[in-house]
C-alpha atoms as one frame of an Amber mdcrd trajectory, in Angstrom:
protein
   0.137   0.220  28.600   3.231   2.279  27.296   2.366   3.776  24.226   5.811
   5.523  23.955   8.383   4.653  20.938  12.247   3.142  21.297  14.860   5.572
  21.568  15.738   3.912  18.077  12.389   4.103  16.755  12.473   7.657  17.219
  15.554   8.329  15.374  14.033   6.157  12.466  10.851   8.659  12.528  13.509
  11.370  12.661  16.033  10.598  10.021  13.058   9.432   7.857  10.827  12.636
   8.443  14.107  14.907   7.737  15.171  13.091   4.308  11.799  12.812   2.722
  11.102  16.243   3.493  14.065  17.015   1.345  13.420  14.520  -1.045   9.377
  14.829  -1.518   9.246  18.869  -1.435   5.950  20.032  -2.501   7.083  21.229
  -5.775   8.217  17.546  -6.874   5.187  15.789  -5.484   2.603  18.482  -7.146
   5.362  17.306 -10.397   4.996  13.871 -10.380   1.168  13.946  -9.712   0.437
  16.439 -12.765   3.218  14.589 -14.985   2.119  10.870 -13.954   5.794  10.440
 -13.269   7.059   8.035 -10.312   9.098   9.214  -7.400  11.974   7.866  -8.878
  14.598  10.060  -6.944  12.507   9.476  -3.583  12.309   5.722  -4.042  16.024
   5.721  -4.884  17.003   8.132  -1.523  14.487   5.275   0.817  16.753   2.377
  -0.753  20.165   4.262  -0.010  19.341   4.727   3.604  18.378   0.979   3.918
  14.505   1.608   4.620  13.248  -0.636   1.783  14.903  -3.490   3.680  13.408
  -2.645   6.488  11.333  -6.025   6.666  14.166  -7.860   6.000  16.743 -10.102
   8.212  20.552  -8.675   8.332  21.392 -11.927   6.141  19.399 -10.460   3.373
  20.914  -7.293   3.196  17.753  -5.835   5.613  17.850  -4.645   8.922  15.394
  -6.847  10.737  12.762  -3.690  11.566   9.983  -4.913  13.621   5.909  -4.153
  12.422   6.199  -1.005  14.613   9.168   0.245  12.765   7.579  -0.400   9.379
   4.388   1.494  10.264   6.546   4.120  11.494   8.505   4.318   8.005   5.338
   4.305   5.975   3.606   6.928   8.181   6.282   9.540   7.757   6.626   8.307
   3.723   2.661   8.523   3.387   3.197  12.094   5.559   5.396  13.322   2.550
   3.954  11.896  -0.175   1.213   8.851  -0.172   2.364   7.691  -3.329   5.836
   6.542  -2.784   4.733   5.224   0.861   2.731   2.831  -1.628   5.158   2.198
  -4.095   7.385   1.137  -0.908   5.079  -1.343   0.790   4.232  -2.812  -2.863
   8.282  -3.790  -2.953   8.657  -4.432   1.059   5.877  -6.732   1.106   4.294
  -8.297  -1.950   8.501  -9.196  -2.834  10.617  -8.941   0.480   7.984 -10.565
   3.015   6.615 -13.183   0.463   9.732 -14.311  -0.314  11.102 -14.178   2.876
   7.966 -16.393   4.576   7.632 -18.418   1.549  10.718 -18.443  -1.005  13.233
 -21.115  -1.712  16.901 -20.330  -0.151  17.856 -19.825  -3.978  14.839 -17.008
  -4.225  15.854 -15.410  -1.210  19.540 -15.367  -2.054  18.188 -14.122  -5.315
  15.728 -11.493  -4.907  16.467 -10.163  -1.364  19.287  -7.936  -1.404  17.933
  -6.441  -4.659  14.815  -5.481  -3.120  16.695  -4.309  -0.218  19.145  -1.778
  -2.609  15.974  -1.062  -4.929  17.604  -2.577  -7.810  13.930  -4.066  -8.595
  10.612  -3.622  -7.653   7.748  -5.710  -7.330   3.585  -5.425  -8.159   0.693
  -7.872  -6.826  -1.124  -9.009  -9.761  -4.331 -10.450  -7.849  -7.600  -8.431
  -9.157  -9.412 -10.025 -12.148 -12.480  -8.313 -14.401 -14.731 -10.641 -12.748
 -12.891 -11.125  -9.240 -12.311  -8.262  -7.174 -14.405  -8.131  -3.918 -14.480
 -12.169  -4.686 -11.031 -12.124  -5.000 -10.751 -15.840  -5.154 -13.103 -16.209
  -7.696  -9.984 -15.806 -10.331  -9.457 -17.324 -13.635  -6.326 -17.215 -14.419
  -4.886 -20.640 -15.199  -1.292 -21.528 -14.984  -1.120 -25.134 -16.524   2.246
 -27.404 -16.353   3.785 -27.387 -19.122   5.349 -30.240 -21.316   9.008 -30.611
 -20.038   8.584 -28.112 -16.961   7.504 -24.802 -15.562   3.943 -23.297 -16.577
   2.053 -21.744 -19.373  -0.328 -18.852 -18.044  -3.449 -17.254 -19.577  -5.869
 -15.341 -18.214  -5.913 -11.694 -17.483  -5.360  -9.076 -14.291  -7.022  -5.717
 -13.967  -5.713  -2.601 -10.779  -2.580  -4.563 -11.239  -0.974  -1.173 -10.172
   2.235   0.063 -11.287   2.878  -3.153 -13.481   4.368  -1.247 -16.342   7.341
  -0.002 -14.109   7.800  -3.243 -12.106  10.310  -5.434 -12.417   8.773  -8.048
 -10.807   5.161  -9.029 -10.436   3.926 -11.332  -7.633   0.826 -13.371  -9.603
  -1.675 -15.369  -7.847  -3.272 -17.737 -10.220  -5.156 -20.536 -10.659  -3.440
 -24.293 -10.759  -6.205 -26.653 -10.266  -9.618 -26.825 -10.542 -10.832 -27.483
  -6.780 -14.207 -27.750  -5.288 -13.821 -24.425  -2.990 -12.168 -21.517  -4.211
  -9.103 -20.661  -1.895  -7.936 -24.034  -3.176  -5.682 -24.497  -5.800  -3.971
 -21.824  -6.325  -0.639 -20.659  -6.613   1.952 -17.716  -6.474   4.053 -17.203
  -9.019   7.136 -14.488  -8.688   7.412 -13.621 -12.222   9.402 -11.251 -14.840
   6.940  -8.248 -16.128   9.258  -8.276 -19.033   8.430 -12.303 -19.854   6.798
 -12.879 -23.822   3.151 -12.748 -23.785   2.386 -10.188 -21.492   0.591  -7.109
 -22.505   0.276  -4.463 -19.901  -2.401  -1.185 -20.874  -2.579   1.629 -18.686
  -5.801   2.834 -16.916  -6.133   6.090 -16.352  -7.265   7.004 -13.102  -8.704
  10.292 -10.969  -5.653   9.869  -8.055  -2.478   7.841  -7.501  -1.255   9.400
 -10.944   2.452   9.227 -10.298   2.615   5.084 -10.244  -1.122   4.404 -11.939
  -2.947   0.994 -12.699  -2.834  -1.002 -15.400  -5.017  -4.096 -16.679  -2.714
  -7.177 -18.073  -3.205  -9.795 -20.330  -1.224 -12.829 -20.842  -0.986 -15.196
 -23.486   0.330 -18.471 -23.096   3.329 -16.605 -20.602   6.188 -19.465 -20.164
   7.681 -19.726 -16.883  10.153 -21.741 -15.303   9.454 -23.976 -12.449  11.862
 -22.299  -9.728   8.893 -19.426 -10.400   6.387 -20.691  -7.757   6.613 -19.274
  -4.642   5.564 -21.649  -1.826   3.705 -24.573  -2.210   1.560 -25.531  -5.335
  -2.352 -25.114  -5.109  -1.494 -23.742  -1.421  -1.129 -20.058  -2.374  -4.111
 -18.606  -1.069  -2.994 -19.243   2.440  -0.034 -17.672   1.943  -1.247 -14.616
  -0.110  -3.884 -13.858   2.704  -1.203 -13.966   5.229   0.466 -11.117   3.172
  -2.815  -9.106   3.053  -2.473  -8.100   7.464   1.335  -6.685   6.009  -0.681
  -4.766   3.453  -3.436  -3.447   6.058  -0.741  -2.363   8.094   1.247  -0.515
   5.692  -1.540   1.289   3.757  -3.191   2.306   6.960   0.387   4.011   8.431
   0.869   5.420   4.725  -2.750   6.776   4.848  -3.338   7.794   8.438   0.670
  10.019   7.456  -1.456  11.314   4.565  -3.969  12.518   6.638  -2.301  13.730
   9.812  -0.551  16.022   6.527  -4.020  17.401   4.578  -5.402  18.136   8.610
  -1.810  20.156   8.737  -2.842  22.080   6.293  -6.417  22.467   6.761  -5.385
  23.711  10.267  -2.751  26.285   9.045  -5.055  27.372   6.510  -7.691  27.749
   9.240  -5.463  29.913  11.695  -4.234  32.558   8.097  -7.305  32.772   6.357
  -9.364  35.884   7.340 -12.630  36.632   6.587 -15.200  39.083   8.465 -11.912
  40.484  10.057 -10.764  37.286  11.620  -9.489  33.851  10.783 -12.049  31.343
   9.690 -10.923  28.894  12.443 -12.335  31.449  15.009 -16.145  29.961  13.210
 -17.571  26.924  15.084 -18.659  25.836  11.360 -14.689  25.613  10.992 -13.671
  25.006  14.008 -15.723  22.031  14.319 -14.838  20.204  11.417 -11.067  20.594
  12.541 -11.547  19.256  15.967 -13.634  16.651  14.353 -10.694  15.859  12.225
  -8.281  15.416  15.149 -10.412  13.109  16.607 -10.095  11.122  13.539  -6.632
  11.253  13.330  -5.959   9.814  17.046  -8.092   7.549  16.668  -6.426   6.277
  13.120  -3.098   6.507  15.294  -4.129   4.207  18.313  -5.319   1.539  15.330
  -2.529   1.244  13.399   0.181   0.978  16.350  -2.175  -1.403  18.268  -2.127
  -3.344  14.884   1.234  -3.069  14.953   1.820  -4.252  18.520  -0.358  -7.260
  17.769   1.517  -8.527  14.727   4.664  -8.111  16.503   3.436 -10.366  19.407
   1.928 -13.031  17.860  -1.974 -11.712  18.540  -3.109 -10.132  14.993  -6.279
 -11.547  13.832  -8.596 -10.563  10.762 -10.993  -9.009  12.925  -8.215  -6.433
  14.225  -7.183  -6.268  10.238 -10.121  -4.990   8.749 -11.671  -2.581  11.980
  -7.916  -0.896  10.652  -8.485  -0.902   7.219 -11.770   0.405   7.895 -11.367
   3.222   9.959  -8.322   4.397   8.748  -9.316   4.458   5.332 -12.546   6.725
   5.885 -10.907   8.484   7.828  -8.464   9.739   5.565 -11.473  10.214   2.925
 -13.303  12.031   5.093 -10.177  14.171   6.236  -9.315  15.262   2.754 -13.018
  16.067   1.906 -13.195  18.113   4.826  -9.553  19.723   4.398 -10.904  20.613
   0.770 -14.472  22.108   1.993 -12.066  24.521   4.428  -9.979  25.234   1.528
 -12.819  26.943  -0.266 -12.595  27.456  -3.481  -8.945  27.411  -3.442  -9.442
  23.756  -2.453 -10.808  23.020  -5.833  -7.943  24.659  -7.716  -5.225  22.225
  -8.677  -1.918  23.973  -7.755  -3.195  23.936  -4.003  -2.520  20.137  -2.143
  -5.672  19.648  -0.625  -7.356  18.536  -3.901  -4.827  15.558  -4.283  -5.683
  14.506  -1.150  -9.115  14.373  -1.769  -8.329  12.957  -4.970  -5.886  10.239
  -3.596  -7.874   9.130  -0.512 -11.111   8.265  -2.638  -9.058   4.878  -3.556
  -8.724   4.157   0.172 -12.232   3.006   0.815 -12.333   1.032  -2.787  -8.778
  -0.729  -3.153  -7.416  -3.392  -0.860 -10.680  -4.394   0.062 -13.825  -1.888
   0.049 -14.726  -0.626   3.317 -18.352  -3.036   2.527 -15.834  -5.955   2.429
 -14.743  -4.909   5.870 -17.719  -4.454   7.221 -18.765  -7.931   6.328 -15.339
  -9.417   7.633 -16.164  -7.748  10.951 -20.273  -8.574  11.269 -19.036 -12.591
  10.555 -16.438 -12.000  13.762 -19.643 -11.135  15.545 -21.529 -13.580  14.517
 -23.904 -12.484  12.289
């Protein structure tokens, strides 16, 4: 099996690694994490170079990247800075690819090239107080309303960065149906539409783009708002979900590959009983422990990768990647921080946003519990 990259796939990891390391220095990330300020000037230098497009046909103002290419994107963005890796994927998938597999020609014509330039951005509003894990389970009704469109009440919570979308992608309820995943229905909506209150939550990591919880009160929407087919959204959204493994996993196992960079420079510099620490097995260890980790994490995602591409994906493959990359990324940045030291704890050094960060990647997206349980039912238990 050739595990080797395109001669164009390696200029993409290139071009990408050399403009978001002058984009995302570590001055302006440690900024935007202690200010709660997006990567506004980093988001804006990934849409001038075409990369948010990157899912996207030629038609649409994309450049028809294949699964590999957008894992290799979101690895070097999640390399630089986890953050705007997210805020990328949140655009490129939950607007660019739902749209593209599911939109009307008008929606496409519509939305596309926008999402493509970065003219707007888009949030998945799916999480409700009493559906997370049970994610269909939600409550939130969108009824027809007298004369057309919808009327929607209910309310979203980890709807994250909401407050600076343009756009939210909202998965709601449209009829009441004997089993769950049926009837509902996506709705590409306006975050700036009348009756919709958006609070902040304030959270340990992910400061930069945050969370928020949303209510909405009787929120009027026109009928050329539904994305796909009525009281068939479920299928669709779920479908979106192996585009959201993919990318958080290449953003997170980037994230990782840069707290073990660190942790392994910090290793070979610090000296203590008149040699560097990495010269202790107790440090040593943990490090080659680490790397392990880190292959590993790679293998997963471009296998993923390779098996969207072809046609052989499954949810099986989906959540062993979610899984594994996500606790490994956790368990990176705890280790990273434990070589750190007490440096590790202070916050001008990086290692404590990793740790920070990476505690959201066994909880968000689906817990690594939920994973486990998606994989034991593949087995058939």
């Amino acid at each position: 099996m050739d595990f080797g990259f395109t001669p164009d796939q390696e200029v993409l990891r290139t071009n990408a690694r050399k403009i978001l390391q002058e984009v995302c220095t570590q001055d302006y990330v440690q900024q935007c994490d202690t200010e709660a300020r997006p990567p506004r000037e980093a988001y804006a230098a990934m849409a001038e170079n075409g990369w948010l497009g990157l899912i996207l046909p030629e038609e649409y103002g994309g450049v028809s990247g294949s699964p590999i290419d957008i894992a290799i994107l979101l690895e070097e963005a999640g390399r630089q800075y986890e953050e705007l890796a997210v805020w990328m994927f949140r655009s490129m998938v939950w607007g660019g690819y739902a749209i593209l597999s599911h939109g009307s020609e008008q929606q496409k014509q519509e939305f596309l090239p926008k999402i493509s330039s970065g003219e707007i951005t888009v949030c998945f509003g799916l999480t409700e107080p009493g559906s997370g894990s049970d994610a269909t389970a939600l409550t939130t009704f969108a009824k027809k309303a007298e004369g057309g469109g919808y009327i929607i009440n209910g309310q979203k919570v980890f709807t994250s960065g909401m407050d600076i979308s343009d756009y939210c992608l909202l998965v709601a309820r449209t009829t009441k149906a004997n089993k769950q995943q049926e009837g509902i229905t996506n709705f590409f909506i306006d975050t700036k539409s009348p009756g919709i209150e958006i609070q902040k939550i304030e959270t340990l990591g992910h400061r930069a783009i945050g969370t928020t919880q949303v209510f909405y009160s009787d929120v009027k929407v026109p009928e050329n708002c539904v994305l796909g087919e009525v009281d068939d959204g479920w299928r669709a959204a779920d479908k979106y979900l192996w585009y959201e493994r993919l990318c958080l996993s290449a953003a997170r196992y980037g994230a990782a590959s840069k707290a073990f960079e660190y942790a392994l420079d910090y290793a070979k510099n610090r000296e203590q009983f008149g040699q560097p620490i990495g010269k202790f097995q107790a440090i040593s260890h943990k490090l080659a422990d680490m790397k392990v980790m880190l292959d590993v994490s790679r293998v997963l995602v471009y296998q993923f990768a390779w098996q969207m591409e072809a046609g052989k994906a499954s949810r099986h493959d989906a959540a062993i990647l979610k899984l594994y990359t996500s606790e490994a990324y956790k368990t990176i940045s705890d280790l990273g921080l434990q070589i750190y030291g007490g440096y590790g704890y202070c916050m001008e050094y990086p290692m404590q946003r990793f740790f920070r960060d990476s505690r959201l990647a066994v909880i968000g997206a689906g817990s690594s519990e939920i994973q486990r349980n998606i994989i034991a039912r593949s087995l058939g238990l």
